[in-house]
C-alpha positions in Angstrom: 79.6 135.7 74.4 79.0 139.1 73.3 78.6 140.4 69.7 81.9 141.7 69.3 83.7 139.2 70.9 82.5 136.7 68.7 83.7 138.7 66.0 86.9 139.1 66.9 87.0 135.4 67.7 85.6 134.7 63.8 87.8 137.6 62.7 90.7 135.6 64.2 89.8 131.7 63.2 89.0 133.2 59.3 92.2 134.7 59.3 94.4 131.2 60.5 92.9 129.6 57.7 93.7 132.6 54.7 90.6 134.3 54.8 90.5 138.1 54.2 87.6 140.8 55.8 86.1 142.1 52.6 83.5 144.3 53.9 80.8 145.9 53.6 79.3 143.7 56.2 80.6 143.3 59.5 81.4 140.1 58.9 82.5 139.7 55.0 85.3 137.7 54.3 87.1 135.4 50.6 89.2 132.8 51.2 89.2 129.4 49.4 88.5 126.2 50.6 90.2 122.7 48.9 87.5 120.9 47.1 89.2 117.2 45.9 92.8 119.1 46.5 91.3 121.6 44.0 91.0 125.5 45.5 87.5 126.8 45.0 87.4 130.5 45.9 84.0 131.6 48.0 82.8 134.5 49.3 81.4 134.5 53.1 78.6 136.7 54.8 77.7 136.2 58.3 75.1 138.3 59.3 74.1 137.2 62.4 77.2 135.9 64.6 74.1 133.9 67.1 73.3 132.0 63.5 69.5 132.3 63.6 70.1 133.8 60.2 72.8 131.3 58.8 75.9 132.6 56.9 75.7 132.7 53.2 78.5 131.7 51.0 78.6 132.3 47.3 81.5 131.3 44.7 83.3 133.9 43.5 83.7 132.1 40.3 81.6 129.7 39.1 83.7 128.1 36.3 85.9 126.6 38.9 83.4 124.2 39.1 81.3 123.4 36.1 77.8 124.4 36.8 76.6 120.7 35.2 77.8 119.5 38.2 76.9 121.5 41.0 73.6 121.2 42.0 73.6 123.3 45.4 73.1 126.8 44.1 70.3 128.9 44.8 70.1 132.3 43.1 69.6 134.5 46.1 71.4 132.8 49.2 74.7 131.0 47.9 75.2 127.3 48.2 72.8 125.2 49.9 75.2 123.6 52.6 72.5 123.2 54.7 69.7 120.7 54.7 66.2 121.3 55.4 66.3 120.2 58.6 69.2 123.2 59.4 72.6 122.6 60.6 72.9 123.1 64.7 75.9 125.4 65.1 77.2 126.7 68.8 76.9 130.0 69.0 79.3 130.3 72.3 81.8 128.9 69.9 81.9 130.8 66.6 85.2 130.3 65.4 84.5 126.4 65.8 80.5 127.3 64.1 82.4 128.9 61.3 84.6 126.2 60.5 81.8 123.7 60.4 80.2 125.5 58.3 82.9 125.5 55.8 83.5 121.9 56.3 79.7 121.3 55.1 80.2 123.6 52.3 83.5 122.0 51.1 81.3 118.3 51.6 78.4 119.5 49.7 80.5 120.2 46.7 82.6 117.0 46.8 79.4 115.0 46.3 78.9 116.9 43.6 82.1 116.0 41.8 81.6 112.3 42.9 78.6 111.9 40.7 76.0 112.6 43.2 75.2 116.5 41.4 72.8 114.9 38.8 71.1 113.2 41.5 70.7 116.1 43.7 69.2 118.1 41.1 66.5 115.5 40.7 65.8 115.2 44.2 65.4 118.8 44.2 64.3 119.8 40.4 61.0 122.0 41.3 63.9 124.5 42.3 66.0 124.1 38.6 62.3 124.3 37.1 62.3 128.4 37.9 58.8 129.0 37.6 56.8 132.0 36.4 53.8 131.4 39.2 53.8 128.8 41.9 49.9 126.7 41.8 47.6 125.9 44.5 46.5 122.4 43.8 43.3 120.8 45.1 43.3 118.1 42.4 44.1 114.6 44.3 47.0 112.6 43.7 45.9 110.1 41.2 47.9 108.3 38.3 46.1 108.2 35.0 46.8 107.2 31.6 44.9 110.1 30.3 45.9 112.4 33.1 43.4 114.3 35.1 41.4 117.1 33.9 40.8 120.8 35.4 41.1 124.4 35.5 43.8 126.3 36.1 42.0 130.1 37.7 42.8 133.0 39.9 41.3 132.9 43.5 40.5 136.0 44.9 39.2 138.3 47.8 37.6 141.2 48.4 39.1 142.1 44.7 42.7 141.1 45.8 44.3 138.0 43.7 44.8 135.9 46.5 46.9 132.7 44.6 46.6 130.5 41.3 44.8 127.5 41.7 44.6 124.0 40.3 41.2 121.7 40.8 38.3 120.1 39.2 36.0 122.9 38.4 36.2 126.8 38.2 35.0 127.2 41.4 36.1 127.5 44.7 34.0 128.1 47.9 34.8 131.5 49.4 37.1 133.1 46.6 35.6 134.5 43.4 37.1 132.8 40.4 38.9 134.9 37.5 40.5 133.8 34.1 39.7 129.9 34.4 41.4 128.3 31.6 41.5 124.3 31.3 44.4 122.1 32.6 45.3 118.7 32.4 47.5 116.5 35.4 49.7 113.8 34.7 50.9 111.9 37.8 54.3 109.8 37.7 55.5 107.1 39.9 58.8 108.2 38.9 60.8 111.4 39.4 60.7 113.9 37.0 63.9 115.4 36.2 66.1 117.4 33.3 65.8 115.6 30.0 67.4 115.6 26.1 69.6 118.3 28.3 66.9 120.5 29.3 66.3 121.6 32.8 64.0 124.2 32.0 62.2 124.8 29.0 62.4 128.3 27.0 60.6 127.1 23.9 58.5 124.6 22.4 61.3 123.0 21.0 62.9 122.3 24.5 59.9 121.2 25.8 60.0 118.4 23.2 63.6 117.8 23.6 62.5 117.8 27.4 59.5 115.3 27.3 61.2 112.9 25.0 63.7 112.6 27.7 60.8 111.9 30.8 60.1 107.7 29.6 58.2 107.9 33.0 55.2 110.5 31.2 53.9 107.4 29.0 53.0 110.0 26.6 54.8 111.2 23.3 55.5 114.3 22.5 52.8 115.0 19.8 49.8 114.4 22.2 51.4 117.0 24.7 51.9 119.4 21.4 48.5 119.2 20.5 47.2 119.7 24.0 49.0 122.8 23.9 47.8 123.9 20.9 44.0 123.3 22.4 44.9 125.8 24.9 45.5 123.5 28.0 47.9 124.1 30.2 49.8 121.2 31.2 51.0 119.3 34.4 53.3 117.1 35.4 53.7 115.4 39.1 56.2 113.2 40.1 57.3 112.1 43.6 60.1 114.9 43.5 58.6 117.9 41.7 54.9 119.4 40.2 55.7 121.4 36.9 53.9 122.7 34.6 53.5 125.0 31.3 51.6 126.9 29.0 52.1 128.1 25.4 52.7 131.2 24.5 50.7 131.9 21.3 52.6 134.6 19.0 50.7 137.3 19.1 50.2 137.8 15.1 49.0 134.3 15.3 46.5 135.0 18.3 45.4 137.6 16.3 43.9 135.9 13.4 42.8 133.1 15.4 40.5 135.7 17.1 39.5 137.4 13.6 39.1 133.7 12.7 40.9 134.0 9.5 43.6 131.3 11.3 41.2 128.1 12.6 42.4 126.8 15.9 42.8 123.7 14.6 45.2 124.6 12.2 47.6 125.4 14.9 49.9 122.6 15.0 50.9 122.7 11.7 51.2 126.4 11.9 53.8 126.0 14.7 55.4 122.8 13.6 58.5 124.3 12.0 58.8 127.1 14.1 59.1 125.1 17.8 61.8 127.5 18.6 60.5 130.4 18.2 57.3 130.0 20.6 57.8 130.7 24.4 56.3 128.8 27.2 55.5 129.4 30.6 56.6 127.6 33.3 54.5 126.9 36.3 55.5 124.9 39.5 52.6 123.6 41.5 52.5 122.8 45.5 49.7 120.2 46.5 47.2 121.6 49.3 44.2 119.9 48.9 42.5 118.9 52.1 43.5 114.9 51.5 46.9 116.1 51.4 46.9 118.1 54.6 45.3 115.7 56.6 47.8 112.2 54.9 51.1 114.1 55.3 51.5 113.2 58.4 49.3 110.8 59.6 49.1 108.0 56.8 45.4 107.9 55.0 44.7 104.3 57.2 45.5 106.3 60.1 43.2 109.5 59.4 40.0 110.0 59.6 39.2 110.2 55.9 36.6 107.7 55.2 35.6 107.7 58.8 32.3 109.8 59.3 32.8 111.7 62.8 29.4 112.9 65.4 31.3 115.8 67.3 28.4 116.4 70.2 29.6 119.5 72.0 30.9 122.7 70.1 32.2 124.5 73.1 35.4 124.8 74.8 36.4 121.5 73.9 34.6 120.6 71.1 35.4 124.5 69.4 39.3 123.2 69.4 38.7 119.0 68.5 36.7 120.0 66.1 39.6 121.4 64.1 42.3 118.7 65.0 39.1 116.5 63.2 40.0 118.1 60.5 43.5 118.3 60.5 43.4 114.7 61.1 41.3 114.3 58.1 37.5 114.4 59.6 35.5 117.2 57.4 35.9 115.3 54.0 32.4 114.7 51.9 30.7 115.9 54.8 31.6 113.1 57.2 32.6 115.4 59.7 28.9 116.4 62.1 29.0 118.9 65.0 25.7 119.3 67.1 25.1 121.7 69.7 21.9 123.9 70.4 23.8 126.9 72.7 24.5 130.4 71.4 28.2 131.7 71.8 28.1 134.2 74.4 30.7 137.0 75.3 32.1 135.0 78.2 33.0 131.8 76.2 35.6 133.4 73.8 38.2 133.3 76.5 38.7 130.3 76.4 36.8 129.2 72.7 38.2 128.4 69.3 35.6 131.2 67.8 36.2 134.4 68.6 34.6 138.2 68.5 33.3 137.9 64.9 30.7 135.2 66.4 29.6 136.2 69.5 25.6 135.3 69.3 25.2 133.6 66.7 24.8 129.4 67.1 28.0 127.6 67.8 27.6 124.6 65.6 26.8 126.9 62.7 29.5 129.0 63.4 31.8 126.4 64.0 30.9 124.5 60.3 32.1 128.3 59.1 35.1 128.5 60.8 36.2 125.3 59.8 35.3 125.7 55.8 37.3 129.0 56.5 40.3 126.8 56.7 40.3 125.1 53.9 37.9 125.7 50.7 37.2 121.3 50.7 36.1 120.9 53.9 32.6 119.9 54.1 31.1 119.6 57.8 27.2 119.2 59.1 26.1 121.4 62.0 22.9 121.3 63.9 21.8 123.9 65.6 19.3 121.1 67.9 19.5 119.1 70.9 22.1 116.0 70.4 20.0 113.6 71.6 16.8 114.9 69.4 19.5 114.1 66.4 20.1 110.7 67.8 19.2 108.6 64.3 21.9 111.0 62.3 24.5 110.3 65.5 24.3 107.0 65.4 24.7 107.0 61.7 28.0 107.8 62.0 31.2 105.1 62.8 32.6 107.7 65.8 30.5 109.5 68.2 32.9 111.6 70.2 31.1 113.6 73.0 32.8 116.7 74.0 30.3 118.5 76.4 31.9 117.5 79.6 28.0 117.7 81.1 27.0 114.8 83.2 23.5 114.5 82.3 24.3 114.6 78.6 27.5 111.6 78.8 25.0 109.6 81.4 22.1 109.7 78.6 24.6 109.0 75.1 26.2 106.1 77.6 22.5 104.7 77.8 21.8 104.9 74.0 25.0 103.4 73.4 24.7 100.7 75.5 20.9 99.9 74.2 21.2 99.5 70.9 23.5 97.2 68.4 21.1 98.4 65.0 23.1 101.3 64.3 26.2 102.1 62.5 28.2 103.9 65.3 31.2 101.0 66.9 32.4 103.8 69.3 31.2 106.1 72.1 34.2 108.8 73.2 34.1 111.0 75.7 36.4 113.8 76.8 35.8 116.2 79.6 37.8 118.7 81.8 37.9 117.8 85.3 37.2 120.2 88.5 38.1 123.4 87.8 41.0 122.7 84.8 43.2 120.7 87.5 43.6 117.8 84.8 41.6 116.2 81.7 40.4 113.1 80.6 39.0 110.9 77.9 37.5 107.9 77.6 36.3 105.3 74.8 33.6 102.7 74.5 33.7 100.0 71.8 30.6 98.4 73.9 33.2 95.3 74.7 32.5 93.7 77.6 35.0 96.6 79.8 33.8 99.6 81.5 31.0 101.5 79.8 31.1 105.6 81.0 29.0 105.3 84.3 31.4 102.3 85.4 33.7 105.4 86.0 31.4 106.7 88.7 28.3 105.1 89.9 26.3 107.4 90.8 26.4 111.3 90.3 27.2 112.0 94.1 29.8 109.6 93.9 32.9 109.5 93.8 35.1 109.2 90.4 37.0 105.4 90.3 39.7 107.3 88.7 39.7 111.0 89.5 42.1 113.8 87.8 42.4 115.8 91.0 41.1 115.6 94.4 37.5 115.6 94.6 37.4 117.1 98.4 38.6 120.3 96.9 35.3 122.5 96.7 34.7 123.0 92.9 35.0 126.7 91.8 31.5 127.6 90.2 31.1 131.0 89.3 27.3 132.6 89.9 25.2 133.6 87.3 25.7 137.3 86.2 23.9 139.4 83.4 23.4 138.2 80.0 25.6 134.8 80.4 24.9 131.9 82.7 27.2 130.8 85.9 30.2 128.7 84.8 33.1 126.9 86.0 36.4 128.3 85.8 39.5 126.9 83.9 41.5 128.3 81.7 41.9 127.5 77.6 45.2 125.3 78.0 43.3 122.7 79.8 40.3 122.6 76.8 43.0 122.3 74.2 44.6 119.8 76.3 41.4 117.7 76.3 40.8 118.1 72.9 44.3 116.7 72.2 43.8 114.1 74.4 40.5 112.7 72.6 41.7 113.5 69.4 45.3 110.7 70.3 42.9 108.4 71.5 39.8 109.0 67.7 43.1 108.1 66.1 44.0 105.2 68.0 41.1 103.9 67.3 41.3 104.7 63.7 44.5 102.7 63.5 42.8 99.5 65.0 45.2 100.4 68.4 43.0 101.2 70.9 45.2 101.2 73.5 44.2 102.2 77.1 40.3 103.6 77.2 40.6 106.0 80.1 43.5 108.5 79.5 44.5 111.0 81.8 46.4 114.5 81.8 47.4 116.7 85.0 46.7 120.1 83.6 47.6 121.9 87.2 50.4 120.5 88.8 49.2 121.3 92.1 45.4 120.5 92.3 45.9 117.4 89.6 46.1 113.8 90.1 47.7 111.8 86.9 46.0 108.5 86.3 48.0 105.7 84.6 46.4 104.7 81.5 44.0 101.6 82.4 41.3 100.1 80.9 38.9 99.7 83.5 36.7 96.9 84.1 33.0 96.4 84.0 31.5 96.8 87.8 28.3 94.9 88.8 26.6 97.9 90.4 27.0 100.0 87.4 23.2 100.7 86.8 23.7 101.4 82.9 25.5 97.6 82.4 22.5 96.6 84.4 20.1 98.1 82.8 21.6 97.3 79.1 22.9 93.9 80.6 20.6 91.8 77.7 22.7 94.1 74.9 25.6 93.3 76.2 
């Protein structure tokens, strides 16, 4: 339907129901809609009749409906009718879109009036806390009867103030540190909400009034007051919302404190009978620390956190796994390694993670860069050496994952893997792209008594027992040419496929499911052969089982 047909087709359902065009918009209308058999006059803006930009409605006056009692209001965009999750509307039927739209706006403020507002509030009450600066926090969630202690600083860039920040020390890797002051977190198990009939504090005094009415801080008032006084600024985090503030000091007061003719200790008793009179600051906080990236959506049993991780291979494959590692919580306290001796060369950015910035320079090196780009806490190991030369610190680790996709070097960690039961490592993974990008595949080792790697194929002028596309097809090698070494030709979708694919099954392993060891993916639809997931059995004539038979 085109635009103005669906305004005229608005235009007309609007008008059935008592609405009236307003203007200025194109599509401005008031009208009232019956809330509990009460009429509730609203306001209604649609700017955008396909509803990628949803319409806005406002109430035209507010003391229809008590504002204790409405909790759906937001300051710049009208009542929150929507959830955050959006409301799917049919833009080939606007009228109808229109009229659901006011049904969910005349249903958001009925659960207001049935008690639910108070409730709502809560669940949402970082929004009622209106904040003076949002925080960057990199302290980890821990409850605490003393609360946590930090410092609150500005982060910046290249002299640009980049965000405020919340974590241990006054430091931060890759941002120069301004104005540290200290801070002190309290975690809750319980949701933080208004209290003694404060939502948000002004004043001293209705920060008391407030924190008498939180039972879930486990603090009193006067310890929070005196923290204050020392010059802390002060957290709270519950499940629902991360607040915060920060005394104001009246400037006269400041003043002699500095010419030290006021001690600092003398403060609370300076300030005791004049609570209402001192501003705070109000400070909402959003938690980004690594820990938190990596456990908000895959659960911390599930991650990678206390797992340490041998990446061998930080090229096309191992460029891209190497940050869904991270993401999937690899890179904490260092227990994230990448190894790889080779030089990233103008030809491998095509297809490569790393870009321009690090063409020549070593890819593991680069790599550990790129990844502590990310995010300030992570903490990865690169060597710039042959994997196998490293093999004491890879075999140190719980995972080995190998992400070369080169036969000589998945033959050789198959071998090691096989030999040996004195090391730390319980799984060998490897992930590789097969013929030229027609499909990708990984497969894991837990040295169980099922296929090891060269069960898969024999010998190296073999054929595969499981191939990902038909091996007759002659494979695509490009010749050598100046400055960069002759390569086989895929293109990036099929490395970020593979790295996906080892990454699923890392995490499967993680979580104590397995699963299938070989996994296949048919990257070209033409040239690519899907597998079904198997877990293939040990074969007699492998020569690695053989040779490792008395490990076994």
């Amino acid at each position: 339907m085109d635009k103005r047909s669906a305004l005229q087709n608005i235009d007309a359902t609007l008008q059935r129901i008592g609405f009236q065009y307003t203007g200025s918009g194109v599509a401005d209308y008031s009208g009232s809609i019956s809330v509990h058999g009460q009429p509730i006059d609203i306001s209604l803006s649609i700017p955008d009749v396909s509803f990628v930009q949803k319409p806005r409605v406002f109430l035209k006056d507010r003391s229809q409906i008590p504002l204790e009692t409405l909790a759906h209001v937001e300051s710049g965009d009208g009542i929150c009718y929507a959830s955050g999750a959006g409301l799917p509307i049919d833009l080939y039927r606007p009228g109808e879109a229109i009229l659901r739209i006011l049904d969910e706006v005349k249903r958001t403020l009925e659960l207001s009036y049935r008690g639910r507002a108070k409730l709502e509030i809560v669940d949402e009450y970082q929004q009622y806390w209106y904040p003076k600066l949002g925080v960057q926090v990199l302290l980890p969630k821990q409850q605490s009867s003393g609360g946590t202690d930090g410092f609150v600083f500005f982060a910046s860039r290249n002299g640009q103030v980049e965000f405020l920040c919340l974590d241990r020390r006054p430091a931060l890797r890759g941002y120069d540190v301004t104005f540290p002051e200290p801070a002190r977190l309290r975690c809750v198990s319980e949701k933080l909400g208004p209290g003694g009939g404060i939502r948000a504090p002004k004043t001293l005094e209705d920060l008391r009034r407030w924190v008498d009415g939180q039972p879930a801080l486990g603090v009193n008032w006067q310890v929070i007051f005196n923290e204050l006084c020392q010059g802390l600024t002060v957290f709270f985090a519950g499940p629902n919302a991360f607040v915060g503030v920060k005394m104001e000091v009246p400037k006269e007061i400041a003043t002699a404190i500095l010419r030290k003719s006021i001690r600092k200790q003398s403060l609370t008793k300076l300030l005791v009978n004049r609570m209402d009179k001192v501003s705070v600051e109000r400070y909402a906080g959003n938690w980004s620390s690594l820990d938190h990236v990596s456990s908000r959506n895959i659960p911390e049993r599930d991650n990678f956190k206390n797992i340490s991780v041998a990446l061998i291979g930080g090229g096309t494959i191992g460029g891209y796994l190497s940050r869904l590692l991270v993401q999937s919580g690899a890179g904490m306290d260092g227990r994230l390694s990448i190894f790889d001796n080779q030089l990233l060369s103008e030809g491998n950015i095509g297809r490569h993670v790393l870009g321009f910035e690090y063409i020549g320079k070593p890819k593991a090196l680069a790599l550990k860069a790129e990844l502590e780009r990310f995010h300030p806490q992570v903490s990865v190991r690169a060597f710039n050496e042959n994997a196998l030369d490293c093999w004491s610190q890879i075999a140190n680790c719980d995972l080995i994952i190998d992400a070369t996709g080169e036969w000589n070097v998945q033959s050789a960690l198959n071998d090691r893997f096989l030999a040996g039961r004195d090391f730390r490592a319980a799984a060998l993974l490897h992930t590789w792209i097969f013929m030229n990008g027609a499909g990708v595949q990984s497969f894991l080792n837990l040295r169980d008594g099922l296929a090891c790697f060269r069960c898969l194929k024999t010998s190296f002028d073999g054929r595969w027992r499981y191939p990902a596309g038909d091996e007759r097809h002659v494979l695509n090698v490009q010749p050598a040419s100046c400055g960069d070494g002759s390569y086989v030709p895929f293109s990036a979708d099929a490395a970020v496929m593979a790295a996906s694919l080892a990454n699923r099954a890392a995490l499967d392993w993680v979580s104590a499911k397995p699963g299938a060891r070989l996994r296949t993916i048919a990257v070209d639809l033409e040239r690519g052969r899907y597998q079904k997931p198997v877990s293939p059995t040990a074969l007699k004539s492998c020569p690695a089982c053989l040779g490792n038979s008395s490990s076994l």
